[in-house]
N, C-alpha and C positions, 0 to 999 in steps of 0.2 A: 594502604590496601594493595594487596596485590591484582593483577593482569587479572587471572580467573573468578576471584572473588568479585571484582568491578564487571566482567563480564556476566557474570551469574544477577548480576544489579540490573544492571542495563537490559537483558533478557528476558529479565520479571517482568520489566515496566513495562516494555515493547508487547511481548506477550500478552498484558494486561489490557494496550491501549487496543490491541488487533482486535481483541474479542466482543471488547468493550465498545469501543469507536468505527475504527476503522474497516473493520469485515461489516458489519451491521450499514453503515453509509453506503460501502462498496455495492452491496450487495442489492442497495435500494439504487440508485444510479445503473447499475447494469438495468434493474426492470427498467426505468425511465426510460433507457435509450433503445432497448428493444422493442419496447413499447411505440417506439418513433419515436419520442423526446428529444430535445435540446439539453444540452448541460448549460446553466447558467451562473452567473458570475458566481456564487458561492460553491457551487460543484466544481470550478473551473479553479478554484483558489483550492480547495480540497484536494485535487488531484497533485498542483503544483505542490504542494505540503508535504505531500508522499512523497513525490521523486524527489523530494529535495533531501527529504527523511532518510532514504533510501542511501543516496549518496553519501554520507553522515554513515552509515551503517555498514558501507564496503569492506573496512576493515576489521569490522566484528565478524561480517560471513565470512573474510579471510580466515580467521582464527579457528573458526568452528564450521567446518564444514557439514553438518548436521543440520543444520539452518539452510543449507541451499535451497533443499524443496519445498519449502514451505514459501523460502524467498522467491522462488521462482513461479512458483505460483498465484502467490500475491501479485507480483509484476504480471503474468501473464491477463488477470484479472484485468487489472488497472488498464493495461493498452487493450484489452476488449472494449472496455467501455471508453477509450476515449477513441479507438477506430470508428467504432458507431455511432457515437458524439459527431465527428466527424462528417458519417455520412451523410447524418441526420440533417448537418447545416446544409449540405446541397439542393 
């Protein structure tokens, strides 16, 4: 299988799991913590998931730079709710 065929794979799935999984979690997490919430130990492994995912995923945003803003947006999400995570424990 070639480079762009594997990446057009990998893109599906990724795509699939964001809309499915990950945006829908994300999404309930940011209210929790603006809410004042704590992130707890399952939010706190969720998040670790992502950056780890993320990391794994650097050289597919290398390859296609069309993927940035999306990527960066996702990212920007993610450290919102873990700044007010954050706050929240003070």
């Amino acid at each position: 299988m070639n480079q762009q065929a594997n990446d057009t794979g990998v893109a599906t799935v990724i795509f699939e799991r964001l809309e499915k999984e990950r945006l829908p979690r994300a999404i309930d997490l940011k209210a929790k913590v603006d809410a004042g919430g704590r992130l707890d130990d399952m939010d706190i492994a969720f998040l670790d998931r992502v950056f780890a995912d993320s990391e794994d995923l650097k050289p597919l945003l290398d390859r296609h730079p069309e993927y940035h803003e999306l990527a960066s947006r996702m990212m920007r999400l993610y450290q919102e709710i873990t700044a007010r995570g954050l706050e929240n424990e003070k």
